[in-house]
MIMARRO-156266 format. One line per field, with one value per atom (N, C-alpha, C): residue number from 0; residue in three letters; chain; atom name; x, y, z. Coordinates in Angstrom, 3 decimals. Last residue first. Example, Ala and Ser with C-alpha at 12.3 -4.5 7.8 and 13.67 -1.06 7.14 Angstrom:
// residues 2
domar 1/1/1/0/0/0
gukol SER/SER/SER/ALA/ALA/ALA
nuse A/A/A/A/A/A
dofi N/CA/C/N/CA/C
xx 12.850/13.670/12.900/13.190/12.300/13.200
yy -2.250/-1.060/0.030/-5.690/-4.500/-3.300
zz 7.080/7.140/7.870/7.800/7.800/7.800
// end
This chain:
// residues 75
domar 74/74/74/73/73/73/72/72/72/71/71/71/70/70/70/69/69/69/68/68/68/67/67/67/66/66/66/65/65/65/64/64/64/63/63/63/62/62/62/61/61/61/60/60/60/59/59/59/58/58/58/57/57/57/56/56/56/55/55/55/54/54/54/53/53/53/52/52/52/51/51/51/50/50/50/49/49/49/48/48/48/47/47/47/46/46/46/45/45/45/44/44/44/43/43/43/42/42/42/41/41/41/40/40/40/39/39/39/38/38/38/37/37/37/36/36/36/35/35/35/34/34/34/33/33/33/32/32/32/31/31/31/30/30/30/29/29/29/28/28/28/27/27/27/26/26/26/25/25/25/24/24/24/23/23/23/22/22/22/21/21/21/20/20/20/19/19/19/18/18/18/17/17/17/16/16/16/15/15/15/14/14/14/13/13/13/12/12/12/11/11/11/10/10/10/9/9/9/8/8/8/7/7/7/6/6/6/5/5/5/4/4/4/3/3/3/2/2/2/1/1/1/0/0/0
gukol UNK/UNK/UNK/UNK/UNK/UNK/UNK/UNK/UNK/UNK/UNK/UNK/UNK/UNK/UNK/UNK/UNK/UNK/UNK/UNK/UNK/UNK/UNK/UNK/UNK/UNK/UNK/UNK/UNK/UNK/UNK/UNK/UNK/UNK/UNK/UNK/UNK/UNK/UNK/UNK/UNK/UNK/UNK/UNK/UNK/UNK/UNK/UNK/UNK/UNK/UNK/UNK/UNK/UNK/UNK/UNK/UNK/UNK/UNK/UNK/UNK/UNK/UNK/UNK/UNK/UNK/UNK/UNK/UNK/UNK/UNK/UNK/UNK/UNK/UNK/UNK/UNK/UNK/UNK/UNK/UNK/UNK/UNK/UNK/UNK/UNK/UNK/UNK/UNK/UNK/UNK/UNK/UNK/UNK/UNK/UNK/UNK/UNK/UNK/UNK/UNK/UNK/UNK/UNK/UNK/UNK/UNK/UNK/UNK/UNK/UNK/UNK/UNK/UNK/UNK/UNK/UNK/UNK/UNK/UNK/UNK/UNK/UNK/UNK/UNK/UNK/UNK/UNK/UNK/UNK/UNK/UNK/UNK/UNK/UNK/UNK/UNK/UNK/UNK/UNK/UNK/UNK/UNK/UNK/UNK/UNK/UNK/UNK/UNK/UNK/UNK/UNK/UNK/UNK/UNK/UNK/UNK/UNK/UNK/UNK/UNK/UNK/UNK/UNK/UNK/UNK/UNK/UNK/UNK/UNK/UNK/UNK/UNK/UNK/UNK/UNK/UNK/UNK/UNK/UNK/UNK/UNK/UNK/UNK/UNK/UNK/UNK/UNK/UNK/UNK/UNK/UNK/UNK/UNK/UNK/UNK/UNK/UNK/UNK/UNK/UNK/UNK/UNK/UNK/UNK/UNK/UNK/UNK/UNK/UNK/UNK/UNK/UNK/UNK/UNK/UNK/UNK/UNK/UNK/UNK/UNK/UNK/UNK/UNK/UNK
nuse A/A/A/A/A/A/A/A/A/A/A/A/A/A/A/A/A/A/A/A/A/A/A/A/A/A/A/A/A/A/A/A/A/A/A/A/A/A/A/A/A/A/A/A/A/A/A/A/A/A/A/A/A/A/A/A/A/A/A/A/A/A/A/A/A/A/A/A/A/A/A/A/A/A/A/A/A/A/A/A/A/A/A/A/A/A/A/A/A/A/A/A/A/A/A/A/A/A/A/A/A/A/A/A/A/A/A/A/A/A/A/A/A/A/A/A/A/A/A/A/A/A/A/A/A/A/A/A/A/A/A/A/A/A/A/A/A/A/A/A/A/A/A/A/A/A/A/A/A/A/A/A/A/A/A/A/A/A/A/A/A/A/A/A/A/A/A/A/A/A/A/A/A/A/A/A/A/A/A/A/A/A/A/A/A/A/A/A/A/A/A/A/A/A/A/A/A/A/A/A/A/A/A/A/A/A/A/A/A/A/A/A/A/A/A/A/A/A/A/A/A/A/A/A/A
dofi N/CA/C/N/CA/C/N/CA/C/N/CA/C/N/CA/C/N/CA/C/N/CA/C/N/CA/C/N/CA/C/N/CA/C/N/CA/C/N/CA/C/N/CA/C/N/CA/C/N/CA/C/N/CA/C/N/CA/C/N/CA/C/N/CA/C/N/CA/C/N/CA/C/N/CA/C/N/CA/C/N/CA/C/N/CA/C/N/CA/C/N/CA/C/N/CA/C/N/CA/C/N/CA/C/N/CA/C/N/CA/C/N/CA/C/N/CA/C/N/CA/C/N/CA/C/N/CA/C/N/CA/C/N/CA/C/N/CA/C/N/CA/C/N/CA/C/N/CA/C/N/CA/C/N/CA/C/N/CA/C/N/CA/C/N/CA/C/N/CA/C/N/CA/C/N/CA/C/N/CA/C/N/CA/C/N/CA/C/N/CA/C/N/CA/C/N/CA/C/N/CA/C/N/CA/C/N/CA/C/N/CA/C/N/CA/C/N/CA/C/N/CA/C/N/CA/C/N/CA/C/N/CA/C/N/CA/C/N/CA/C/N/CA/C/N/CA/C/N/CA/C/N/CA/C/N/CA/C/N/CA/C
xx -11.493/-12.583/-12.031/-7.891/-8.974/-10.112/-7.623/-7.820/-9.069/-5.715/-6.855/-6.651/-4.659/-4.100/-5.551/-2.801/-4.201/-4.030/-1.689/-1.667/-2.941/-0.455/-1.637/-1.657/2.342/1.772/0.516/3.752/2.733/2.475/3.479/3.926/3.233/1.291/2.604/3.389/-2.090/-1.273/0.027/-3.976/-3.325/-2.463/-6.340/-5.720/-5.081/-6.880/-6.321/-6.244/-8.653/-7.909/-8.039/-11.376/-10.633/-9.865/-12.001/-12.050/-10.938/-14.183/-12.693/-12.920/-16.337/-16.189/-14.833/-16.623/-15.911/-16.132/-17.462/-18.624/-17.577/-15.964/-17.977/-17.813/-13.604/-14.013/-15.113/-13.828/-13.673/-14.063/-15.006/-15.653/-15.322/-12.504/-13.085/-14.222/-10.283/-10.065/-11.657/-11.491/-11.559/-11.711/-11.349/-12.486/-12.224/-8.025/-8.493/-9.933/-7.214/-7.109/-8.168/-7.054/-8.392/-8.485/-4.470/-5.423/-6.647/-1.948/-3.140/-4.265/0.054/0.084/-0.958/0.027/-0.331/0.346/0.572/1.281/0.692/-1.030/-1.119/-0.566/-1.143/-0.719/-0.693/-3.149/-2.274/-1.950/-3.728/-3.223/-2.660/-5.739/-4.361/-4.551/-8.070/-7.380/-6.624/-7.386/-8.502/-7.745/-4.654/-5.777/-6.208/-3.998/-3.762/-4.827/-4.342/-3.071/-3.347/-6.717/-6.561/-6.225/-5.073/-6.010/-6.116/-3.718/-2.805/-3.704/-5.861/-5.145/-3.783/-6.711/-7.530/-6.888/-4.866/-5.030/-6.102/-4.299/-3.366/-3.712/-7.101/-6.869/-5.899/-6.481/-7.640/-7.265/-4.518/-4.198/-4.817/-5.619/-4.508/-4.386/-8.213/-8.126/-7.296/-6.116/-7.019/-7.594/-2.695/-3.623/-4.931/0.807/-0.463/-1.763/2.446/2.579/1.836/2.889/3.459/2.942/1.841/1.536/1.893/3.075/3.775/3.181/1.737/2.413/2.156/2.627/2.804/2.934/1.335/1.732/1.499/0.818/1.857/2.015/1.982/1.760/2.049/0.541/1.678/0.482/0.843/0.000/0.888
yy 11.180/11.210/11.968/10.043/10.923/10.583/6.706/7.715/9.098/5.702/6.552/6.932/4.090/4.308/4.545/3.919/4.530/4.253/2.297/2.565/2.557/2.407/1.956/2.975/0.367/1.868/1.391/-1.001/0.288/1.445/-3.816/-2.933/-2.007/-2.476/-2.830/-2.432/-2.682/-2.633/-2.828/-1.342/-2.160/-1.950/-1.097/-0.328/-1.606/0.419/-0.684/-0.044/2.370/1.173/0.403/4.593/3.728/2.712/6.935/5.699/5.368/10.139/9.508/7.839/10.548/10.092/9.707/11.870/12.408/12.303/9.842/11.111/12.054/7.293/7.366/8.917/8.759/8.274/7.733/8.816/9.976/9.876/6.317/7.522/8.367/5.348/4.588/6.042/6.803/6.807/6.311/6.003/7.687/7.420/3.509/3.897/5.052/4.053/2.417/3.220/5.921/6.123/5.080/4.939/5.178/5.460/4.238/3.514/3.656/6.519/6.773/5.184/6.442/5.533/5.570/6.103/6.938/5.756/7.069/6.221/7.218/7.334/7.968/6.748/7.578/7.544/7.536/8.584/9.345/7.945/8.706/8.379/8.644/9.763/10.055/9.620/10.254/9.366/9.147/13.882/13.045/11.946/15.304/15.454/14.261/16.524/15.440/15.902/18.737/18.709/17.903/17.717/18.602/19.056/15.181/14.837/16.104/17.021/16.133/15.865/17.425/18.757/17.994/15.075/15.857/17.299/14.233/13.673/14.530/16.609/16.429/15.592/15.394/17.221/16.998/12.995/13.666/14.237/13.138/12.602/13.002/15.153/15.809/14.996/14.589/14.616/15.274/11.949/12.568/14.250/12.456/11.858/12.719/11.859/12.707/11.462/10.194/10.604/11.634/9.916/8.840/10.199/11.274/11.596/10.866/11.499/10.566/11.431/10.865/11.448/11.131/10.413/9.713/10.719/10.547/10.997/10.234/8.194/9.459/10.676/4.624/5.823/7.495/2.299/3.130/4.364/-1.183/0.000/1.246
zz 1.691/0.504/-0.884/1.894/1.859/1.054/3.503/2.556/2.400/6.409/6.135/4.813/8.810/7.460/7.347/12.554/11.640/9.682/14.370/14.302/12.763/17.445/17.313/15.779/19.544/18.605/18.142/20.915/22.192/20.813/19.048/20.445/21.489/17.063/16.856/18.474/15.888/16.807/16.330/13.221/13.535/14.658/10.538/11.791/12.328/7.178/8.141/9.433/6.016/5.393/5.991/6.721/7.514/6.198/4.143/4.180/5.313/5.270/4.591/5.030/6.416/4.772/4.096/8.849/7.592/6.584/10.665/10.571/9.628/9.947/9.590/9.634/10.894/9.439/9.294/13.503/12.716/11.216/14.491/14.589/13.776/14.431/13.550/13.865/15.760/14.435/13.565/17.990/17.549/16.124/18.384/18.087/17.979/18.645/17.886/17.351/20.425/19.298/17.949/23.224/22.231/20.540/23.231/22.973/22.527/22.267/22.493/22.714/20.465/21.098/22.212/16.751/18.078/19.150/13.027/14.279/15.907/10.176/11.593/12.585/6.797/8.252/9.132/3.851/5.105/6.473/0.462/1.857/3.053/-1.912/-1.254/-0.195/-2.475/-2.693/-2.571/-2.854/-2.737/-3.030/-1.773/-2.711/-2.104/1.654/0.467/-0.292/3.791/2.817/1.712/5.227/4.349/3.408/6.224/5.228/4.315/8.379/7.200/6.375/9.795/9.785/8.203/10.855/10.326/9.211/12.285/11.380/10.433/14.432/13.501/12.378/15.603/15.478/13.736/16.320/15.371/14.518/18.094/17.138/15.922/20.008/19.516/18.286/22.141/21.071/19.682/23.290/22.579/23.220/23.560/23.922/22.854/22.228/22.102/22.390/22.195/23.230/23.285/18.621/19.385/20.690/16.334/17.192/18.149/13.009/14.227/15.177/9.609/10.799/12.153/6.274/7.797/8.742/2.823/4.139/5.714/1.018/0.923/1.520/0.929/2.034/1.216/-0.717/-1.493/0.309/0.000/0.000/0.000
// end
């Protein structure tokens, strides 16, 4: 899966990961991919909340250790 933006909220609680994921989607054209490494646990259902009430597409989510992490396309 081709990433073409990542960004690293590692030690941001909610709602900072959002904020910043929200704030990177902006940046991409449409269909474009974004990233998101947290270590937030809620992060898991934020993320999934944020993308029903957006329209951007959840990809994948996935643990690694103590990261949690997000892959989102923009609408």
């Amino acid at each position: 899966m081709q990433i073409d933006k990542e960004i690293d909220t590692r030690g941001l609680n909610c709602p900072l990961p959002i904020l910043k994921a929200k704030k990177a989607l902006a940046e991409l054209q449409s269909g474009q991919v974004l990233k998101v490494v947290s270590t937030d646990a809620g992060s898991m259902r934020d993320f999934q909340a944020f993308a029903k009430q957006t329209g951007n597409e959840l990809l994948d989510q996935q643990t690694q250790n103590t990261d949690y992490i997000h892959v989102l396309r923009r609408r």
